[in-house]
KERORO-937465 format. One record per atom (N, C-alpha, C): x, y negated, z negated. Coordinates in steps of 0.2 Angstrom, whole numbers. Layout:
{pavo {X Y Z}}
...
//
This chain:
{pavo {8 -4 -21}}
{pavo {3 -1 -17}}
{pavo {3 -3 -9}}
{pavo {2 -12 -9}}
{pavo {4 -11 1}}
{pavo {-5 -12 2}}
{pavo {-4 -10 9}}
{pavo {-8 -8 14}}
{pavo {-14 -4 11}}
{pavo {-19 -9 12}}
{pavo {-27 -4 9}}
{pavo {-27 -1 15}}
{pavo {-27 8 12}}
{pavo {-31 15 16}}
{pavo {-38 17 14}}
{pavo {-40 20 20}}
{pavo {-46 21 17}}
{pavo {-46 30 16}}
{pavo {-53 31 13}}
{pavo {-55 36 11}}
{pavo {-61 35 15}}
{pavo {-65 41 21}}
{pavo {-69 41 22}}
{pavo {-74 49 18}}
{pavo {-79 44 15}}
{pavo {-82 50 10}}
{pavo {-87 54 18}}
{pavo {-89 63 16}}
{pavo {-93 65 20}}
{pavo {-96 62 22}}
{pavo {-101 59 21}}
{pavo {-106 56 24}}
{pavo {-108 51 28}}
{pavo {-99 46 28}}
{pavo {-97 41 32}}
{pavo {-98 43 40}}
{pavo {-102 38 42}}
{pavo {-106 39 52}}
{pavo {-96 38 52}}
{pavo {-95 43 56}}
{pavo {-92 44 62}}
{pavo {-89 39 66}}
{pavo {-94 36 69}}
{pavo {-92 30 72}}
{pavo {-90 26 68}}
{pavo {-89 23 62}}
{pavo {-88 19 58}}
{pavo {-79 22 60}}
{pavo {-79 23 59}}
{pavo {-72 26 58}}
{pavo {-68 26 63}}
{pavo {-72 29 67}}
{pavo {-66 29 75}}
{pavo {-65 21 79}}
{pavo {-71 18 76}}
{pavo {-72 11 78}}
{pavo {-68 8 74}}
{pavo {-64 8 69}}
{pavo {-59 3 66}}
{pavo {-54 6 70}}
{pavo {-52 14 70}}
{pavo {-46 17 73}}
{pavo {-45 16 80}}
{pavo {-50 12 83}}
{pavo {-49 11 90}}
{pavo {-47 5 90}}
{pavo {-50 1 85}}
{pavo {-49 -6 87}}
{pavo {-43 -9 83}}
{pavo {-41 -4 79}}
{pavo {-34 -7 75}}
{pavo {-31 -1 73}}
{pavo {-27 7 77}}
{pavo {-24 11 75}}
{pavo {-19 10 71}}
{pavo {-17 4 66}}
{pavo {-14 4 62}}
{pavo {-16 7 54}}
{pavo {-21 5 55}}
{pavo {-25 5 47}}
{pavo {-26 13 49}}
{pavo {-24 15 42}}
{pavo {-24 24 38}}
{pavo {-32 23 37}}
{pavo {-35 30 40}}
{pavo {-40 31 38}}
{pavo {-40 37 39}}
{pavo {-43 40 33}}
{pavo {-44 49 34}}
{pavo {-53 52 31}}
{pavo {-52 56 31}}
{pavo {-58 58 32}}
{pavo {-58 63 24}}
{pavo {-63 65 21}}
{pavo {-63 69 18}}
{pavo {-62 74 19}}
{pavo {-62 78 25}}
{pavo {-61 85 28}}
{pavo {-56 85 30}}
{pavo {-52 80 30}}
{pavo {-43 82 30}}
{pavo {-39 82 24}}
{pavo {-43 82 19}}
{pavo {-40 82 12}}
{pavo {-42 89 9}}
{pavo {-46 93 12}}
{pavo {-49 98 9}}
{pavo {-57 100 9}}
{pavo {-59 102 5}}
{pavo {-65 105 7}}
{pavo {-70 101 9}}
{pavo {-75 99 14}}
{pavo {-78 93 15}}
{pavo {-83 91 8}}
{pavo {-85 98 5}}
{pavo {-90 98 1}}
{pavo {-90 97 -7}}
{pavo {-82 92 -5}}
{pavo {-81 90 -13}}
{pavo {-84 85 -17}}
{pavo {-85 85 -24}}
{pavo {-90 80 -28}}
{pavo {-86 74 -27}}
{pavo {-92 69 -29}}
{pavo {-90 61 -28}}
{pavo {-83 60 -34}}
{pavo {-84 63 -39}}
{pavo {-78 64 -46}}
{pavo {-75 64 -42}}
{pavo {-73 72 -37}}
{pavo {-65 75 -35}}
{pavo {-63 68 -29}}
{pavo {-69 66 -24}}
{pavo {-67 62 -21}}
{pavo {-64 55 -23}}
{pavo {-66 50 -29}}
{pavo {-65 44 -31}}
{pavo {-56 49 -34}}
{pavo {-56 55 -38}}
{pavo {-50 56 -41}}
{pavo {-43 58 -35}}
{pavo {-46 60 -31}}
{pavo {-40 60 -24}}
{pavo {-39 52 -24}}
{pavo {-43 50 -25}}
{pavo {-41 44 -19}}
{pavo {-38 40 -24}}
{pavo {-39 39 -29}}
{pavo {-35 35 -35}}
{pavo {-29 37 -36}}
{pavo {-28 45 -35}}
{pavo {-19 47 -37}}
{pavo {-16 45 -29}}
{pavo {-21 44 -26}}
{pavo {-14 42 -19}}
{pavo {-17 33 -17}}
{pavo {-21 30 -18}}
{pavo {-22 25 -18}}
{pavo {-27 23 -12}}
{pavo {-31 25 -12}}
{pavo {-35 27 -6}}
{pavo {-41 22 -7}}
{pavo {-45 16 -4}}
{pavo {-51 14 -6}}
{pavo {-56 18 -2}}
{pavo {-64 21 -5}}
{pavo {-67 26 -2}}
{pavo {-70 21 -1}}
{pavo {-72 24 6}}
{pavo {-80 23 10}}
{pavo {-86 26 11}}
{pavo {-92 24 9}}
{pavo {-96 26 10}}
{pavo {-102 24 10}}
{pavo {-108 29 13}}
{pavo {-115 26 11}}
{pavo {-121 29 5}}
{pavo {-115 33 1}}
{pavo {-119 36 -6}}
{pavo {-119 31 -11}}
{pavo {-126 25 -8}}
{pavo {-123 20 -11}}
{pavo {-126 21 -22}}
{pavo {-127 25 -21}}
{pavo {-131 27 -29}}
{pavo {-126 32 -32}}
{pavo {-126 37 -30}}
{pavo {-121 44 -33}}
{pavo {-112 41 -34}}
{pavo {-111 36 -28}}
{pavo {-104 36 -28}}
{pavo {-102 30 -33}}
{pavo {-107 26 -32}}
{pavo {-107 18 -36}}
{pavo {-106 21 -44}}
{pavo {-112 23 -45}}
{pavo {-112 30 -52}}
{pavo {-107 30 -54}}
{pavo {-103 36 -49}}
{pavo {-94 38 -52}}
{pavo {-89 35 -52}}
{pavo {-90 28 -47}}
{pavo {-85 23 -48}}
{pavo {-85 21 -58}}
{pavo {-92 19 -58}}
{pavo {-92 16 -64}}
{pavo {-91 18 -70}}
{pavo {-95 25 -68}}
{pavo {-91 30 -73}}
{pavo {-85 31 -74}}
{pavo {-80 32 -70}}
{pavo {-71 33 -72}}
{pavo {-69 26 -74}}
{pavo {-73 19 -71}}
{pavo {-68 14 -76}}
{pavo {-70 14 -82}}
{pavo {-77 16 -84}}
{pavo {-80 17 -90}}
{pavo {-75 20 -94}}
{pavo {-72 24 -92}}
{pavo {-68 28 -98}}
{pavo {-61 28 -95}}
{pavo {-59 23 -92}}
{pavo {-54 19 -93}}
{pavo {-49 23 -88}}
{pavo {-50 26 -82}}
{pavo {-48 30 -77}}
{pavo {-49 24 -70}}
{pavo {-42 27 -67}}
{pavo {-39 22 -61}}
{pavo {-45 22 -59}}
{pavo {-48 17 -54}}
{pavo {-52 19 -48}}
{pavo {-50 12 -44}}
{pavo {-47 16 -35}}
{pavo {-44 12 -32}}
{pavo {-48 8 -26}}
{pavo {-55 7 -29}}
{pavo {-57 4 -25}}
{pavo {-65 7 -20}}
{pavo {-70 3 -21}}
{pavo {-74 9 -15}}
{pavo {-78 4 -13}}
{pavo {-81 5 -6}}
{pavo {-85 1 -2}}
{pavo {-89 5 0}}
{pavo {-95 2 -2}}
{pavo {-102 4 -2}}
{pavo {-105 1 7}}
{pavo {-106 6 10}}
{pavo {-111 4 17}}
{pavo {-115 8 17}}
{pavo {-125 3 16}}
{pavo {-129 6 17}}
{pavo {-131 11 24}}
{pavo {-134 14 26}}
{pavo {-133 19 32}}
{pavo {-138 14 38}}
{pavo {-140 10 38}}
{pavo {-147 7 42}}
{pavo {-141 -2 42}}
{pavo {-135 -1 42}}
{pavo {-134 -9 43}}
{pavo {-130 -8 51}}
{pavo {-129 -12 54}}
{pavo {-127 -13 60}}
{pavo {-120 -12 60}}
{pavo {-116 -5 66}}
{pavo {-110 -2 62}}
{pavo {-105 -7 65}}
{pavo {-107 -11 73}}
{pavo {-102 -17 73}}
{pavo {-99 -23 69}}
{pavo {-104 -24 64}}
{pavo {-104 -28 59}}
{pavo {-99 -23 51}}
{pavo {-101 -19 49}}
{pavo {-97 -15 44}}
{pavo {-87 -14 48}}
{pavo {-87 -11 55}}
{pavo {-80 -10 57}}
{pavo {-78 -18 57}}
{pavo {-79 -23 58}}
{pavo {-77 -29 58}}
{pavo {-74 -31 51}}
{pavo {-78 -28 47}}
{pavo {-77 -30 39}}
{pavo {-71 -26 39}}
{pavo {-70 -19 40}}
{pavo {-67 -15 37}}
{pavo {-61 -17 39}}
{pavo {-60 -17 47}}
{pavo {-54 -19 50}}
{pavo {-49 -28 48}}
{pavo {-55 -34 46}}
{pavo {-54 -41 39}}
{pavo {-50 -37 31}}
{pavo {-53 -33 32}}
{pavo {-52 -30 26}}
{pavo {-44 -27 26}}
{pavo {-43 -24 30}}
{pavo {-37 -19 30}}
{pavo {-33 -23 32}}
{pavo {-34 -30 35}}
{pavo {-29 -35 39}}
{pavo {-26 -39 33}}
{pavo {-30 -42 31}}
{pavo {-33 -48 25}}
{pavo {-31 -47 19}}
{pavo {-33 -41 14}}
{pavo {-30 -41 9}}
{pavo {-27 -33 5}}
{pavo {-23 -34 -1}}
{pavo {-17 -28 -1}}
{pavo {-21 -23 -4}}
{pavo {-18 -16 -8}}
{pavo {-21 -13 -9}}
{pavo {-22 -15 -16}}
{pavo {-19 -17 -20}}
{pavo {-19 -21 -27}}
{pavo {-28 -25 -29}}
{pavo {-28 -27 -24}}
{pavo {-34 -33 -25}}
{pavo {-40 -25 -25}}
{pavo {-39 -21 -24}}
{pavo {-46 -17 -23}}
{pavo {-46 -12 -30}}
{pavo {-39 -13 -33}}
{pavo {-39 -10 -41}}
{pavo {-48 -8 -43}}
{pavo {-51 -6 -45}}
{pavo {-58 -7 -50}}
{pavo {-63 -9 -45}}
{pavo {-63 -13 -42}}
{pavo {-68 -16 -36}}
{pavo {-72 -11 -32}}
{pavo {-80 -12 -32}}
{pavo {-84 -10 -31}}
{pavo {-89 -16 -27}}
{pavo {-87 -12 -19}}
{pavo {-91 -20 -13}}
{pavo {-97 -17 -9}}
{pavo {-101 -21 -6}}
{pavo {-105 -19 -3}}
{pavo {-106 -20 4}}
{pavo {-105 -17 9}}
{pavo {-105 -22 16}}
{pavo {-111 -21 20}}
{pavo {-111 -26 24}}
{pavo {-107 -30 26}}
{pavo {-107 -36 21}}
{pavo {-102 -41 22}}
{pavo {-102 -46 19}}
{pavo {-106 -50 20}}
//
């Protein structure tokens, strides 16, 4: 698998994103709106992201968490997801993410389900 990419779920701030993209343009990160319809269910997003190995971002810290745990439930890849509340400091989350993207493989995020900031 390599290199953790990310999945930026809709509802990921903006800033969050371009602030890792600017400060480390190596690390893949896409958006839900370049994968297709923006207004896809948390299901079709955790299911994009696991056949191409994608860990999601997001602040749907309830709905998405849900579906994480639901697909390992019943025994279905899930490649990884990182929960950011909406109300924590975005300097602090792009520093995680950018640790995160440097630090460790996409392997380690197999099942894993984080909270940031750390």
């Amino acid at each position: 698998m390599g290199r953790v990419r990310y999945l930026a779920d809709h509802d990921l701030n903006e800033q969050i994103v371009s602030g890792v993209l600017r400060r480390e343009p190596t690390i893949e990160f896409l958006h839900v709106r370049d994968i297709g319809p923006p207004d896809r269910s948390d299901a079709d997003v955790l299911e994009w992201a696991a056949q191409r190995a994608f860990v999601v971002v997001s602040h749907d810290v309830n709905t998405m968490a849900a579906g994480a745990y639901e697909r390992m439930g019943r025994g279905e890849k899930m490649t990884g997801l990182i929960l950011v509340p909406q109300l924590e400091p975005i300097g602090a989350i792009i520093e995680d993410l950018i640790l995160i993207g440097s630090a460790t493989e996409a392997e380690e995020w197999l099942g894993a389900v984080a909270f940031l900031p750390f």
